[in-house]
C-alpha positions in Angstrom: 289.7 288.4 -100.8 290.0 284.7 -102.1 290.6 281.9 -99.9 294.0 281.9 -101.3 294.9 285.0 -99.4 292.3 284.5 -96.6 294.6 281.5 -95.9 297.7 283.4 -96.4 297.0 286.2 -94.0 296.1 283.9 -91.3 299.3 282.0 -91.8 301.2 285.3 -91.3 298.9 286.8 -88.2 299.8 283.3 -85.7 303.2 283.5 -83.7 305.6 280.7 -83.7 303.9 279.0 -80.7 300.4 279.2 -82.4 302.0 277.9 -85.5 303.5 275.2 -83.5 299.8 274.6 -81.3 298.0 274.4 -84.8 300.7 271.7 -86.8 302.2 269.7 -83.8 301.5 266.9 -85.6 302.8 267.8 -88.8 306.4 269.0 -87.4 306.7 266.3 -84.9 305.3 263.1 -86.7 305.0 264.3 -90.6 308.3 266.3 -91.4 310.6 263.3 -90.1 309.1 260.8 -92.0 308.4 261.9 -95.3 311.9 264.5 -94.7 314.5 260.8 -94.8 313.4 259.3 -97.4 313.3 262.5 -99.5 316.8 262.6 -98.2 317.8 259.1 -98.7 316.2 259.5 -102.2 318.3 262.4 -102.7 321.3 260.3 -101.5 320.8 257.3 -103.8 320.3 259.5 -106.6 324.3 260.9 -106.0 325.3 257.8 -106.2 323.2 256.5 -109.1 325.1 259.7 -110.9 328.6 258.1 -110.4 327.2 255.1 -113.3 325.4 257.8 -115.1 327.2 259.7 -117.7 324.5 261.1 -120.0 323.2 258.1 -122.0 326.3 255.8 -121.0 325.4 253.8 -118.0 328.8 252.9 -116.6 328.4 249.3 -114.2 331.0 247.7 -112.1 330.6 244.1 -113.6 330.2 241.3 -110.7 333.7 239.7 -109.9 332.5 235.8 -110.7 329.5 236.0 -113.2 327.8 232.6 -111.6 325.1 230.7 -113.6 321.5 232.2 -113.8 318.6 230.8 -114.9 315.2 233.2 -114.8 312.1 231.3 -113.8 308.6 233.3 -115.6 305.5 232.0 -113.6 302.0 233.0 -115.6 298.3 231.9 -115.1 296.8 232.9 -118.3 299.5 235.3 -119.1 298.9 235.0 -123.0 298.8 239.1 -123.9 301.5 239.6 -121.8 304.2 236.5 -121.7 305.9 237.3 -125.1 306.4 241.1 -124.2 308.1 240.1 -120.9 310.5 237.3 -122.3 311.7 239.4 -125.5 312.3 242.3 -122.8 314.4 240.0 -120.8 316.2 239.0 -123.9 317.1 242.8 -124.5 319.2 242.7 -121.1 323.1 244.1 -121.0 324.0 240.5 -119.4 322.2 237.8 -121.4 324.3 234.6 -120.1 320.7 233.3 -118.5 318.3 230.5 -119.5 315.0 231.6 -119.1 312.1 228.4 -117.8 308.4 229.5 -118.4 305.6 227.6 -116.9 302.3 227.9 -117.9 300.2 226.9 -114.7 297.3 225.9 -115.6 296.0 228.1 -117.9 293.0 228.3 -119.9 294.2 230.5 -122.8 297.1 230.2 -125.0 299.9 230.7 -122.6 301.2 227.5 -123.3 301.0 227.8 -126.9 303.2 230.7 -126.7 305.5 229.8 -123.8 306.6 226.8 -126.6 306.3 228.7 -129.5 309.1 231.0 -127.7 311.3 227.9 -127.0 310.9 227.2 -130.6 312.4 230.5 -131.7 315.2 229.9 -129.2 314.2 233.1 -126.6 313.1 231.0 -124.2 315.2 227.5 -123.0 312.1 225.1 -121.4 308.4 225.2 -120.9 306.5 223.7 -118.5 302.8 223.3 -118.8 300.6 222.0 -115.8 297.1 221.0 -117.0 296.0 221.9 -113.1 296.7 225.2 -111.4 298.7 224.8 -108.2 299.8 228.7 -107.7 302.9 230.9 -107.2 305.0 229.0 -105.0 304.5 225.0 -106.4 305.2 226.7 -109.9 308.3 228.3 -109.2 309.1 224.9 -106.8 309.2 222.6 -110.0 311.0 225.3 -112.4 314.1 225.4 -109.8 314.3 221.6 -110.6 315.2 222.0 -114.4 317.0 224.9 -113.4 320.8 225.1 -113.8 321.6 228.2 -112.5 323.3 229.1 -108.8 321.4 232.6 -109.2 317.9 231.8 -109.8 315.7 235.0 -110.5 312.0 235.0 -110.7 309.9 237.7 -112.6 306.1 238.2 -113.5 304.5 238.0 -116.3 303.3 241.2 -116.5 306.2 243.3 -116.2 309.3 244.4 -118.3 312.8 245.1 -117.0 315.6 247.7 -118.2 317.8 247.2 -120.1 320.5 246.5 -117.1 318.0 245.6 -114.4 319.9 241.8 -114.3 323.7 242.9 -114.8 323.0 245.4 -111.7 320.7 242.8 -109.5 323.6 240.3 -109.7 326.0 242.9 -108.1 324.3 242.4 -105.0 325.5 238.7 -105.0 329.4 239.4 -104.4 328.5 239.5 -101.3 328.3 235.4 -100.0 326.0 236.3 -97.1 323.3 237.7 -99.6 320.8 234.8 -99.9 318.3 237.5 -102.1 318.2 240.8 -104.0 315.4 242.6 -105.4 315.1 245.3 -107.5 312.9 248.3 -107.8 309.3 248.0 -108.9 307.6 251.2 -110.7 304.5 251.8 -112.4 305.0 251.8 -115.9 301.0 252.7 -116.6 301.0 255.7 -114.3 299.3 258.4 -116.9 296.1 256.1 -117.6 293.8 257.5 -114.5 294.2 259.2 -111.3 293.9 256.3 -109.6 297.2 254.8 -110.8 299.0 258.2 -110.4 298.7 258.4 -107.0 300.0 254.6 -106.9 303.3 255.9 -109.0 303.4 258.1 -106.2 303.0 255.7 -103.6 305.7 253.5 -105.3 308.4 256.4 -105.4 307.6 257.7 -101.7 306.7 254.3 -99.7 307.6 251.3 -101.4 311.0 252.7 -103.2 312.3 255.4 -100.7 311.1 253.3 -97.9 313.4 249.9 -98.6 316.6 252.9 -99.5 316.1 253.2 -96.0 315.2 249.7 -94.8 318.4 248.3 -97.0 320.4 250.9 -95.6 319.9 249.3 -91.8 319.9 245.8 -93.2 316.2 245.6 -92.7 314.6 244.2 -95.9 311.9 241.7 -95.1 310.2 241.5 -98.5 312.2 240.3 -102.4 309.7 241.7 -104.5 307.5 238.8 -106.4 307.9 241.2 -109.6 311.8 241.0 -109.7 314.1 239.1 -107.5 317.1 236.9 -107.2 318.1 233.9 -104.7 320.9 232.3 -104.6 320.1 228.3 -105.1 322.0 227.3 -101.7 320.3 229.4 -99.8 317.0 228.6 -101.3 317.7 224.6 -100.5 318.8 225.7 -97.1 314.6 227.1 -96.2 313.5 224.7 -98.8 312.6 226.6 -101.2 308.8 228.4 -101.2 306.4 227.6 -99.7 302.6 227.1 -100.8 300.0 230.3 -100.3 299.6 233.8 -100.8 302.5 236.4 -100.1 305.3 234.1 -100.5 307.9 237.0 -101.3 307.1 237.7 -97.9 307.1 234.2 -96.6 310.6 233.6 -98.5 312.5 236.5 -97.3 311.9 236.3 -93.7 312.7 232.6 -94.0 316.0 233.5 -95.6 316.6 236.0 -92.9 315.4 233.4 -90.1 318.6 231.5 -91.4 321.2 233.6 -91.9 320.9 234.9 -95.1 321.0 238.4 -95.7 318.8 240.1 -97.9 319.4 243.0 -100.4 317.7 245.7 -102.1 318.8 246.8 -105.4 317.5 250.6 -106.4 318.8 250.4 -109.7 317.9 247.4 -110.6 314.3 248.4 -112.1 311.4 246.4 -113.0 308.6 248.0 -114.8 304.8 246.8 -113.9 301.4 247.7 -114.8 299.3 248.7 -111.3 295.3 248.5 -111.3 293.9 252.0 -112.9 290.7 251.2 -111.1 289.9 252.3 -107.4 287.7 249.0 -107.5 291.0 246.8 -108.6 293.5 248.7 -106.2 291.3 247.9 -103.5 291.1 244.2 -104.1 294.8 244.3 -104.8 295.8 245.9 -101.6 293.3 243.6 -99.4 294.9 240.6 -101.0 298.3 242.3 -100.2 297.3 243.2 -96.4 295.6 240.0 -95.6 298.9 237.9 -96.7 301.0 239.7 -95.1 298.7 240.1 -91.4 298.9 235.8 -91.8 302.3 235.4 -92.0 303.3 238.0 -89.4 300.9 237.4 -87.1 300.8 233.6 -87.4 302.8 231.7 -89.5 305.9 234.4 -87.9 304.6 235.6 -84.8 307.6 235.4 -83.2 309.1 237.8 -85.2 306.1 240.6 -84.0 306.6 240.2 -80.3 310.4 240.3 -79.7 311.6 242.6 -77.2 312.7 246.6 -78.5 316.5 245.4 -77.9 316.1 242.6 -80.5 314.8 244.7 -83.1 318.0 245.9 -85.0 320.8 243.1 -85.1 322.2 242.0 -88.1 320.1 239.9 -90.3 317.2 240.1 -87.4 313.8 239.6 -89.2 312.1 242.3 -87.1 313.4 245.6 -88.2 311.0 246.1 -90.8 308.3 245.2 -88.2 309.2 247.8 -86.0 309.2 250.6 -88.9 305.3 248.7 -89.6 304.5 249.6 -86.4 305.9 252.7 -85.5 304.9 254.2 -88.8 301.8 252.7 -89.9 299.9 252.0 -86.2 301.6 254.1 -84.1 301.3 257.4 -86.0 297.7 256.8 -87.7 296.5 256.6 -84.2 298.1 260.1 -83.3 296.9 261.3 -86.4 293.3 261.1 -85.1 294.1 263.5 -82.4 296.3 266.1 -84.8 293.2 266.6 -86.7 290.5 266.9 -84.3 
C-alpha cells in the first residue's frame, strides 16, 4: 500500500472528535485566515467583472481629472529607467508630466533620464552628483512638480495599461490623502524561489490589503506605485529621510486625517529577487524598517488600548492584524505541531 493510501485510510478510520484532536489548529487558527481573503479575493474579482467585458475594460472616469505629475526615483537604474518611462507613456490617461532623478548614480542613468526628455517622454531630469536616498529624491522632484496628484513609481517596474486612470479614482474622494495600487511579480516563472513570492504577493500582500482597505485599515502606499495628493503631503511635510518611508508616509498621513486607499486594480508589475540569498536580504531590510518605525519612531500607535484599534482613519488597525496574525498565531503554531 503507498503512502498515498496509508494516509488515506487513516484519514477515514479517526471520528470527528479525533479529526478535530489531531487539526485543532488547522480548523481554529488556519481555515479563518487563509478562508477571508480567499473570499474577499473572490469578492473583488465580482466586482472587477462589472469593468471587464472580454478585452474591453470599461472604467468610470474620475469626476475632475486634477493635475498629475509622476515622480521616477533610480540609483543606477540605467537597464531598467527607459522600460519603465515608455510603459508609463502607454497609459489610457496620459495628461501627466513625468520628473526623473537620477540620484547619484554611477552608471548612465543620467544619460538616459535626459536623453528621454530629449525625445519628449519624459518632462525634467534631475541629476544629483551625491546619493541622498528615497525620500530627499522624491523631496526635491515635488518642488518642480506641478501636479495636485503626485504619483511616485520605481524604476524597476512597469504598470498596465490603465493602472493611473484607475489609481486616480480613488481621489474623488477629498479625505483620501493616498492610493496605491497592487504590486505583482512579473518574474514569477524564473526559479522556485520567486514562485512562492507570486504566491505570497496574491495571498498576503494582495488579498490581505482587500481586507485591510475594506475596514479602512491601510497603513502602507506601496513605494512601487502610489499616489498623494500634494495638500496632504505639505500638511506631514512631505517624506521623511530613511528606510521604509511608504511606511513612514502613510501612517503620517493617517496620524493627520487623511485617509488612505487601496486600489486592486490598479496594478503595477515588479521583478522580485529569484534568489533565496536576495529574498532574504530583501525581507530583513523590509522587517527591520518597519520594527523602527513601529516600535520607535510610532510607538504610540503599537500600544493603544483594544477599543482604539478600529476608528476611522486610526493608524493601528493594521497593527492589530500584525499582531494577532503574525505573533499571536506563530506562537500557537508551535503547540499545533508538537
Amino acid at each position: 500500500m503507498s503512502e498515498f493510501d496509508l494516509g488515506v485510510s487513516f484519514l477515514l478510520s479517526q471520528s470527528g472528535a479525533s479529526m478535530i484532536a489531531i487539526f485543532w489548529y488547522t480548523i481554529l487558527f488556519e481555515i479563518p485566515r487563509y478562508g477571508i481573503p480567499f473570499l474577499a479575493a473572490a469578492l473583488g474579482q465580482l466586482s472587477f467583472a462589472n469593468m471587464v467585458a472580454g478585452s474591453t475594460v470599461k472604467l468610470r472616469k474620475p469626476s475632475i481629472l486634477p493635475k498629475v505629475s509622476v515622480v521616477v526615483v533610480g540609483h543606477n537604474e540605467a537597464d531598467s529607467l527607459e522600460t519603465c518611462v515608455r510603459s508609463l507613456r502607454e497609459q489610457s490617461f496620459d495628461q501627466f508630466e513625468i520628473i526623473i532623478v537620477s540620484d547619484g548614480s554611477s552608471d548612465a542613468t543620467g544619460a538616459i533620464a535626459a536623453r528621454l526628455v530629449g525625445q519628449g517622454l519624459a518632462t525634467r531630469s534631475v541629476t544629483l552628483d551625491l546619493r541622498g536616498g528615497k525620500s530627499s529624491a522624491i523631496n526635491l522632484a515635488i518642488g518642480a512638480c506641478r501636479g495636485d496628484i503626485i504619483i511616485t513609481v520605481d524604476c524597476d517596474c512597469s504598470y498596465d495599461r490603465f493602472a493611473i486612470e484607475l489609481l486616480l479614482e480613488a481621489f474623488d474622494d477629498p479625505v483620501v490623502g493616498g492610493a496605491c495600487g497592487d504590486v505583482r511579480p512579473r518574474n514569477g516563472d524564473t526559479s522556485l524561489v520567486a514562485r512562492f513570492q507570486e504566491i505570497e504577493y496574491l495571498m498576503t500582500i494582495s488579498v490581505g490589503k482587500i481586507i485591510v482597505n475594506a475596514f479602512d485599515q491601510v497603513t502602507c502606499l506601496s513605494g512601487a506605485f502610489s499616489g498623494f495628493r500634494r495638500e496632504a503631503l505639505e500638511m506631514v511635510g512631505a517624506f521623511d529621510v530613511g528606510g521604509g518611508e511608504d511606511l513612514d508616509i502613510t501612517l503620517r498621513l493617517r496620524a493627520r486625517g487623511w485617509r488612505t486607499a487601496f486600489v486592486p486594480t490598479a496594478i503595477c508589475y515588479t521583478d522580485v529577487p529569484v534568489t533565496l540569498g536576495a529574498r532574504v536580504r530583501q525581507r530583513l531590510r523590509w522587517e527591520r524598517d518597519a520594527i523602527r518605525l513601529r516600535y520607535r519612531k510610532h510607538r504610540a500607535v503599537m500600544f493603544r488600548t483594544i477599543a482604539s484599534y478600529w476608528p476611522r482613519r486610526s493608524t493601528s488597525g493594521n497593527s492589530f492584524y500584525l499582531m494577532f496574525w503574525e505573533l499571536l498565531l506563530s506562537f500557537f503554531m508551535s503547540f499545533g505541531f508538537s
